[in-house]
LOGU-452857 format. One record per residue: residue number from 1; x, y, z of N, C-alpha, C in turn. Coordinates in Angstrom, 2 decimals, padded with zeros to 5 digits. Each point is the difference from the previous one (the first is absolute). Layout:
BEGIN
<doti><num>NUM</num><n_px>X</n_px><n_py>Y</n_py><n_pz>Z</n_pz><ca_px>X</ca_px><ca_py>Y</ca_py><ca_pz>Z</ca_pz><c_px>X</c_px><c_py>Y</c_py><c_pz>Z</c_pz></doti>
...
//
This chain:
BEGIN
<doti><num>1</num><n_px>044.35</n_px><n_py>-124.99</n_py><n_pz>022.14</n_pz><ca_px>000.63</ca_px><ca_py>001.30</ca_py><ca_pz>000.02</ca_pz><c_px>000.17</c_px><c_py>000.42</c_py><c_pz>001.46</c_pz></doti>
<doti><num>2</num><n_px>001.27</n_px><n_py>000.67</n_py><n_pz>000.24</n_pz><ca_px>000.43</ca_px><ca_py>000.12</ca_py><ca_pz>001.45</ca_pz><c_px>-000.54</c_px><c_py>001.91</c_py><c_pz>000.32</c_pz></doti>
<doti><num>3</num><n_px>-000.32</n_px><n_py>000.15</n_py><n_pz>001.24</n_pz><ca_px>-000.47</ca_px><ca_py>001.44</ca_py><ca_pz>000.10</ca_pz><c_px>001.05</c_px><c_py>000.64</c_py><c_pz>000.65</c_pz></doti>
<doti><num>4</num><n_px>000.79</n_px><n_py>001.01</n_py><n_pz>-000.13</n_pz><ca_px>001.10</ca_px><ca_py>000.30</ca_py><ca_pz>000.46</ca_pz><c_px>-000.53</c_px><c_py>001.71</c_py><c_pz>000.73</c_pz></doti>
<doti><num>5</num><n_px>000.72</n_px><n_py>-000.81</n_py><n_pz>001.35</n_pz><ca_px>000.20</ca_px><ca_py>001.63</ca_py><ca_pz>001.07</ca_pz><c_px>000.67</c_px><c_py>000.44</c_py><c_pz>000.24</c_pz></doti>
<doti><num>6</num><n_px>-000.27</n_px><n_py>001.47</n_py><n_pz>000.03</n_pz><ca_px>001.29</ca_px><ca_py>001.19</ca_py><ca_pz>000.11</ca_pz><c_px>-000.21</c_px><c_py>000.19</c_py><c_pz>000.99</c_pz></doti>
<doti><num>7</num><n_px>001.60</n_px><n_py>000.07</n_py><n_pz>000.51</n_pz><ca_px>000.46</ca_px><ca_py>000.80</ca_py><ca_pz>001.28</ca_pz><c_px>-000.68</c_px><c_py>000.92</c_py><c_pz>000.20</c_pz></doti>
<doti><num>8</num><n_px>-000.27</n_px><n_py>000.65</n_py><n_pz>001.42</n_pz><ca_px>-000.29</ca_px><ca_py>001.57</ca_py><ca_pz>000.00</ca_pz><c_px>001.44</c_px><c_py>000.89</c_py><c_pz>-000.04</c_pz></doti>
<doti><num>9</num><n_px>000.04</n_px><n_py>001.11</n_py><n_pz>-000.68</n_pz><ca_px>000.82</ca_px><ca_py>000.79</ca_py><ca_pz>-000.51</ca_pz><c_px>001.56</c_px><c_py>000.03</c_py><c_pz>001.12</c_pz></doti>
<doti><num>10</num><n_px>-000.99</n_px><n_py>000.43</n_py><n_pz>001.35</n_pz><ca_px>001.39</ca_px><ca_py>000.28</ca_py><ca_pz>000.91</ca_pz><c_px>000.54</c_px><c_py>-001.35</c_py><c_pz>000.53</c_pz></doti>
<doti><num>11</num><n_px>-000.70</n_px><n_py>-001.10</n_py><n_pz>-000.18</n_pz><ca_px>000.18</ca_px><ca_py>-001.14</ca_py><ca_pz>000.58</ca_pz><c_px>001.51</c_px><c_py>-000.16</c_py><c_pz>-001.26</c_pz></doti>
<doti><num>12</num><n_px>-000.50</n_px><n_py>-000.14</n_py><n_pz>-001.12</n_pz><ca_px>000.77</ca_px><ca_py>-000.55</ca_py><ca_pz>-000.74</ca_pz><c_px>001.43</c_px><c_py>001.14</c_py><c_pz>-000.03</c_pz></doti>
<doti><num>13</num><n_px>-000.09</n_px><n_py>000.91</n_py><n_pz>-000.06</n_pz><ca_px>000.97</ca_px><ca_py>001.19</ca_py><ca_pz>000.34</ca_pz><c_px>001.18</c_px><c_py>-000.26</c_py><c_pz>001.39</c_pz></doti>
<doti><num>14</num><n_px>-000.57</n_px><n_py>-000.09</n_py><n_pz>000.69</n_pz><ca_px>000.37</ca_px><ca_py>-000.33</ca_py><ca_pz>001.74</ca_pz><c_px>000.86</c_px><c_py>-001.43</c_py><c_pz>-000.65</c_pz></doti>
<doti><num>15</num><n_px>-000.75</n_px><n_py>-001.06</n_py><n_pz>-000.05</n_pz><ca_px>000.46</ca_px><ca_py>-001.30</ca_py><ca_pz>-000.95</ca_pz><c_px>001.60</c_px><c_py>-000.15</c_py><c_pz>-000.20</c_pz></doti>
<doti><num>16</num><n_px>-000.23</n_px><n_py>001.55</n_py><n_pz>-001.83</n_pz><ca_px>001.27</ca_px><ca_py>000.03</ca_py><ca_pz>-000.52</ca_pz><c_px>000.84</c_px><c_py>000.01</c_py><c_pz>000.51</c_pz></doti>
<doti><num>17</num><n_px>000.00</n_px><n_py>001.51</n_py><n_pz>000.78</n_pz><ca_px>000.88</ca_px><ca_py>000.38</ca_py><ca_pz>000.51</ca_pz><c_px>000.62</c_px><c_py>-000.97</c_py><c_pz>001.14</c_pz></doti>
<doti><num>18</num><n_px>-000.89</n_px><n_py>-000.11</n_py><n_pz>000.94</n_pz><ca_px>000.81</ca_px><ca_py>-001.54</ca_py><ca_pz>001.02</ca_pz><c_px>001.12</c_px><c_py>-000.90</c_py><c_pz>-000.88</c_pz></doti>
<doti><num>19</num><n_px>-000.78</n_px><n_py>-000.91</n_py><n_pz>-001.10</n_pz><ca_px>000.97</ca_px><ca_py>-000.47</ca_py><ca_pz>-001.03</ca_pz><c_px>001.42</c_px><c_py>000.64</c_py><c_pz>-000.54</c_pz></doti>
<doti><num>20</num><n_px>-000.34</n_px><n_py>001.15</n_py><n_pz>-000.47</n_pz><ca_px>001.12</ca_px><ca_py>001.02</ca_py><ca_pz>-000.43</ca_pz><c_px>001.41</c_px><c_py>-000.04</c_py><c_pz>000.77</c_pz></doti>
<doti><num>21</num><n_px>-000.93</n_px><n_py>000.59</n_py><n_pz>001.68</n_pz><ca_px>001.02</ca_px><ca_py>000.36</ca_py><ca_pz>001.34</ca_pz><c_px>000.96</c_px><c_py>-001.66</c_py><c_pz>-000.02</c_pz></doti>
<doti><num>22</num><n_px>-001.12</n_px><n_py>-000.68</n_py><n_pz>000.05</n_pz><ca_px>000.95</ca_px><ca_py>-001.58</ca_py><ca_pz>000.71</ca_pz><c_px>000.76</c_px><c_py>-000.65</c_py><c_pz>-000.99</c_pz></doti>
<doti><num>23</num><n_px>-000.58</n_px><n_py>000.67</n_py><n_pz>-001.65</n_pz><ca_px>001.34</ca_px><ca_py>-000.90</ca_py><ca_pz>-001.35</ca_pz><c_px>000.89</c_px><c_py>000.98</c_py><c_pz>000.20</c_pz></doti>
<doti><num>24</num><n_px>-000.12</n_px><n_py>001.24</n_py><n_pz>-000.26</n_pz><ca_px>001.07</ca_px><ca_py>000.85</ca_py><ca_pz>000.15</ca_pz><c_px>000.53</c_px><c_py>001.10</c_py><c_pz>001.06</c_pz></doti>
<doti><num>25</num><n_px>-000.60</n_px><n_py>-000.03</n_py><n_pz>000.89</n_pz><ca_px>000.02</ca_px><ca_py>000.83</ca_py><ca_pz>001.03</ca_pz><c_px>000.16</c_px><c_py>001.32</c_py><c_pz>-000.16</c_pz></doti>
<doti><num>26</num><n_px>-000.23</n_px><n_py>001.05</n_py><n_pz>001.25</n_pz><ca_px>-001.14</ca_px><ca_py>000.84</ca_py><ca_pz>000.08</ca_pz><c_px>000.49</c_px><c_py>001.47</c_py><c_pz>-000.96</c_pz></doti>
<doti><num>27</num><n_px>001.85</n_px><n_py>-000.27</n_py><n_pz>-000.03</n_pz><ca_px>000.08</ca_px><ca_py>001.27</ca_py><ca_pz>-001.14</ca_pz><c_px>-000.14</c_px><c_py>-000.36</c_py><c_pz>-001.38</c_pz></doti>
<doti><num>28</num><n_px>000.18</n_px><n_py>-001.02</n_py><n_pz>000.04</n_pz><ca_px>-000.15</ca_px><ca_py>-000.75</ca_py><ca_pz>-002.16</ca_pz><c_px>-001.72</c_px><c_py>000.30</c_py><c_pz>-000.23</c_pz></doti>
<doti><num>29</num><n_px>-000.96</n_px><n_py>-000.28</n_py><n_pz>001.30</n_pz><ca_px>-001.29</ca_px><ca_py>000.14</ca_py><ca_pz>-000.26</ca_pz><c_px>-000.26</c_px><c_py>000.81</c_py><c_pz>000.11</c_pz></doti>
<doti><num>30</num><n_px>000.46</n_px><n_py>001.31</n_py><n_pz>-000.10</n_pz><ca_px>-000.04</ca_px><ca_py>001.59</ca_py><ca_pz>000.39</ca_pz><c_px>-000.09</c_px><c_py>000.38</c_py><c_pz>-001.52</c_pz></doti>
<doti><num>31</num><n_px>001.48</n_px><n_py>-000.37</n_py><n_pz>-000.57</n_pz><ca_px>000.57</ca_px><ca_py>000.54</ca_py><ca_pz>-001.22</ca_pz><c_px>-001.24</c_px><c_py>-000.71</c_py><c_pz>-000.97</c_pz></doti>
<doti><num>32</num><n_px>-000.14</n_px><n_py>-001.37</n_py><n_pz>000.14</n_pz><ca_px>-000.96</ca_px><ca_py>-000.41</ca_py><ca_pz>-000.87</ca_pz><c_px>-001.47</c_px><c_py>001.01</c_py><c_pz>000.01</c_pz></doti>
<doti><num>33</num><n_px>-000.30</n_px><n_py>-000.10</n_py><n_pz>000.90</n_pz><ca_px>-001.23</ca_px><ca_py>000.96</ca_py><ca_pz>000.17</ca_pz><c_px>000.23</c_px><c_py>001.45</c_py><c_pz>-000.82</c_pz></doti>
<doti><num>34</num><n_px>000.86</n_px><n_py>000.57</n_py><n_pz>000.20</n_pz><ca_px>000.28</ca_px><ca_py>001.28</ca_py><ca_pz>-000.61</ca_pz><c_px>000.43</c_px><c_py>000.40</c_py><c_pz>-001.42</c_pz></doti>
<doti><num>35</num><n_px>000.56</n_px><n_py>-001.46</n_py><n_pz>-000.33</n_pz><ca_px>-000.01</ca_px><ca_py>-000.09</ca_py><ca_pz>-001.77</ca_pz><c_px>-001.38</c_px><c_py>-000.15</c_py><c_pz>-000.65</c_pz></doti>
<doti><num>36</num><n_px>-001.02</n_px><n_py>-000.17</n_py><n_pz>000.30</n_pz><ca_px>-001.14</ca_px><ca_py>-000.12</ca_py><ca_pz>-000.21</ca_pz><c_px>-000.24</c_px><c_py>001.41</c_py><c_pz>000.44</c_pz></doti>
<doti><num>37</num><n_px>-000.03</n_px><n_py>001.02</n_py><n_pz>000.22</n_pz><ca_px>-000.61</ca_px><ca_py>001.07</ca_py><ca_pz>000.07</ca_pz><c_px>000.57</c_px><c_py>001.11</c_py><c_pz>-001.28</c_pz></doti>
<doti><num>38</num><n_px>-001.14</n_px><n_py>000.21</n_py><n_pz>-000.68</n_pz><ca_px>000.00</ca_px><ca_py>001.13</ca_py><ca_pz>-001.20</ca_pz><c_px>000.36</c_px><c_py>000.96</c_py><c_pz>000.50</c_pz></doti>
<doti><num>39</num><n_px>001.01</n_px><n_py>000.95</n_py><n_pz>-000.31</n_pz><ca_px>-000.02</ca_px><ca_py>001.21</ca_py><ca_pz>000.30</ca_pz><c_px>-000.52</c_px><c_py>001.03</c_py><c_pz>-000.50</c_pz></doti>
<doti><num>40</num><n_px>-000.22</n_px><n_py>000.93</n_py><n_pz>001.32</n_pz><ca_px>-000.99</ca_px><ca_py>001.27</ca_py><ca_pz>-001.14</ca_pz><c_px>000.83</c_px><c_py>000.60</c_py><c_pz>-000.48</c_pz></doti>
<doti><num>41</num><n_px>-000.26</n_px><n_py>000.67</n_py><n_pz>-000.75</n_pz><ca_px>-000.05</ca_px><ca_py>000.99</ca_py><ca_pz>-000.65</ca_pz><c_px>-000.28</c_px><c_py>001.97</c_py><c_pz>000.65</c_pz></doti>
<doti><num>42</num><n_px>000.78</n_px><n_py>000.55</n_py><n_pz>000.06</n_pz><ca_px>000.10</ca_px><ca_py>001.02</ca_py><ca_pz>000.61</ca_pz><c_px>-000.98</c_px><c_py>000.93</c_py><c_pz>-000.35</c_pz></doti>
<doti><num>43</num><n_px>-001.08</n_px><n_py>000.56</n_py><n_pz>000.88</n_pz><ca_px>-001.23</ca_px><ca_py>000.63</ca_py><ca_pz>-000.55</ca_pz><c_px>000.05</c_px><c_py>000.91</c_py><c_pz>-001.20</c_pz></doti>
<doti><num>44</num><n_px>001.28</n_px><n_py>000.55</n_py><n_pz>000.28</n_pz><ca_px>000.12</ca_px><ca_py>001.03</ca_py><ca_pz>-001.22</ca_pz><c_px>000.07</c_px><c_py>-000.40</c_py><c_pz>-000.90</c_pz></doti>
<doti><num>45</num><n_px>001.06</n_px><n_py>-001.01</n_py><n_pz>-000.44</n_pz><ca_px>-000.01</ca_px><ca_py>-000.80</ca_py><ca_pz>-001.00</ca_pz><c_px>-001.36</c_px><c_py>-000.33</c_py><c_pz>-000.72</c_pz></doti>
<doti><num>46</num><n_px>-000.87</n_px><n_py>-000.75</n_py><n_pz>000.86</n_pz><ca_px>-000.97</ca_px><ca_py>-000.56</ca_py><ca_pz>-000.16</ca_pz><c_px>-000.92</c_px><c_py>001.06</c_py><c_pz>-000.27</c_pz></doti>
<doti><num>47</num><n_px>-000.16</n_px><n_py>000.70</n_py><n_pz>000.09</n_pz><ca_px>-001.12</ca_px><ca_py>001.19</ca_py><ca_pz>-000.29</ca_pz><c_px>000.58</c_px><c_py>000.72</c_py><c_pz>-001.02</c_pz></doti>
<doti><num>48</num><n_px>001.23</n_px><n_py>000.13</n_py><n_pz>-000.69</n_pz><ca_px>000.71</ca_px><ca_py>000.72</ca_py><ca_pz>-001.37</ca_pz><c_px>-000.15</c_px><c_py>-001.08</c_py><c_pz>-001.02</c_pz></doti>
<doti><num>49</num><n_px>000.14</n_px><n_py>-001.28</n_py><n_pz>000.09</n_pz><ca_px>-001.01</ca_px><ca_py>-001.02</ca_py><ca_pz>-001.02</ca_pz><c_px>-001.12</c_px><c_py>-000.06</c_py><c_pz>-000.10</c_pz></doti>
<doti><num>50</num><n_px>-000.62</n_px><n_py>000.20</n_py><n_pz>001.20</n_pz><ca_px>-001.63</ca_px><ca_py>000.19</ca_py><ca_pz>-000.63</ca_pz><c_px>-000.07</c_px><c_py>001.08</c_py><c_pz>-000.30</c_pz></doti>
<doti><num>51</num><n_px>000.52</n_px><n_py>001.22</n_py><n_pz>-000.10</n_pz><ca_px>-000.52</ca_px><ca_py>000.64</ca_py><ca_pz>-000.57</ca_pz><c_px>000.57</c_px><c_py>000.50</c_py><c_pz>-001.41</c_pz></doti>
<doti><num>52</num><n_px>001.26</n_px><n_py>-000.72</n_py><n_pz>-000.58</n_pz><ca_px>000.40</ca_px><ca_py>-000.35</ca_py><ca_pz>-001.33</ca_pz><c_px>-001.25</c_px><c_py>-000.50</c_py><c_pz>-000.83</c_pz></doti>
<doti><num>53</num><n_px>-000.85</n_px><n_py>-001.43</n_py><n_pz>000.88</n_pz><ca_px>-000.50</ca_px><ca_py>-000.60</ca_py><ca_pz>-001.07</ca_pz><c_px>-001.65</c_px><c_py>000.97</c_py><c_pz>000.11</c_pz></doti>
<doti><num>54</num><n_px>-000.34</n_px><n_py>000.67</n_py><n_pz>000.53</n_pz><ca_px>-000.87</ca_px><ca_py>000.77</ca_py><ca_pz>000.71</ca_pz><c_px>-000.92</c_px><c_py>000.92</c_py><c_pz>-001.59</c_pz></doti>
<doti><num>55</num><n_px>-000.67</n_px><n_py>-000.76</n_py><n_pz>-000.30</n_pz><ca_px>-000.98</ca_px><ca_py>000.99</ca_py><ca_pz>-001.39</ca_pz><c_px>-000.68</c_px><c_py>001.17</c_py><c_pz>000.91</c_pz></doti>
<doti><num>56</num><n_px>000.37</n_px><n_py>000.84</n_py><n_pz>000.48</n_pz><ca_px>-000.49</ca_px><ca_py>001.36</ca_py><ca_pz>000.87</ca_pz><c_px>-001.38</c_px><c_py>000.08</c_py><c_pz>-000.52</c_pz></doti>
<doti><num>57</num><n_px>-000.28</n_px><n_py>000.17</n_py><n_pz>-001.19</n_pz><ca_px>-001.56</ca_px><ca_py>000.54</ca_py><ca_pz>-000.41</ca_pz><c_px>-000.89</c_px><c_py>-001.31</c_py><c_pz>000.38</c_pz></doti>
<doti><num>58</num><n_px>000.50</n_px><n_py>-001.12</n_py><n_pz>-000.43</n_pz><ca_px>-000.66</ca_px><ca_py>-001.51</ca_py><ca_pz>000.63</ca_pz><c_px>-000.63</c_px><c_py>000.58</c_py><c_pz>001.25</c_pz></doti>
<doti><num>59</num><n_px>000.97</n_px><n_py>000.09</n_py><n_pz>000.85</n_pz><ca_px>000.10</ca_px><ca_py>-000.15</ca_py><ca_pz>001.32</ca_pz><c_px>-001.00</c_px><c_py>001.46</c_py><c_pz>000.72</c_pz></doti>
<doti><num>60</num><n_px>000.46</n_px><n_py>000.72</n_py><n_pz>-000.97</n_pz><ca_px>-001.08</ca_px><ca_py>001.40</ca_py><ca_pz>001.02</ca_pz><c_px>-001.63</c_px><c_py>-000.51</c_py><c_pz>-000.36</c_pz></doti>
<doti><num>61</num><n_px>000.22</n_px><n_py>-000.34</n_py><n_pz>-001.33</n_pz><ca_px>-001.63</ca_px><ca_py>-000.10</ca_py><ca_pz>-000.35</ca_pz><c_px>-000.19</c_px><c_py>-001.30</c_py><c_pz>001.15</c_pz></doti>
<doti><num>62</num><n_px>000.34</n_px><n_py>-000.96</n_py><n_pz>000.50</n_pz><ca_px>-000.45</ca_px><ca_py>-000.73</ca_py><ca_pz>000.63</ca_pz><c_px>000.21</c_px><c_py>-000.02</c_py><c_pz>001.13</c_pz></doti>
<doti><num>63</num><n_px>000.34</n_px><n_py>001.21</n_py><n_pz>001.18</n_pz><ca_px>-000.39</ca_px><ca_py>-000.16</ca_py><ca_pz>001.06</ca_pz><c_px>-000.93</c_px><c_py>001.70</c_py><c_pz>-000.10</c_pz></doti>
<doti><num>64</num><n_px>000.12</n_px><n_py>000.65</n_py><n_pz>-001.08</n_pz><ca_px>-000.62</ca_px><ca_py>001.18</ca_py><ca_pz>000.37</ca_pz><c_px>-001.39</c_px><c_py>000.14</c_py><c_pz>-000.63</c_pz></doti>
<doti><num>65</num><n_px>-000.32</n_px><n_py>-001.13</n_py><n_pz>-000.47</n_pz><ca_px>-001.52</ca_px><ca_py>-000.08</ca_py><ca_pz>-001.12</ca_pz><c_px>-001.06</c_px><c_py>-000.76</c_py><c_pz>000.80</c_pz></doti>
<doti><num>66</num><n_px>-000.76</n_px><n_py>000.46</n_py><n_pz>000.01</n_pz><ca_px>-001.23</ca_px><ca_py>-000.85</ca_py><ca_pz>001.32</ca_pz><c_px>-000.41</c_px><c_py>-001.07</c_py><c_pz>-001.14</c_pz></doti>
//
């Protein structure tokens, strides 16, 4: 059985990207990078769903009950 080692994180990161820049160069490895990023979600947004799914009485008894 073979024991297998991992990169350290930025090593392998630094890595990609070098790879990325030199197959596709430096704006294709831009765009690639940035399709991979989730977008948020606008706070407001995000705070009017939680508080849709939000059981209020849940929630008081459990930050206001010692």
């Amino acid at each position: 059985m073979t024991t297998v080692k991992y990169m350290d994180e930025d090593i392998l990161i630094k890595k990609t990207i070098e790879l990325l820049i030199e197959e596709l160069g430096p704006v294709e490895a831009i765009r690639f990078t940035n399709l991979l990023k989730v977008k948020r979600k606008d706070s407001v947004k995000r705070h009017r769903e939680w508080q849709k799914m939000l059981d209020k009485t849940e929630f008081f008894d459990e930050v206001f009950t010692d």
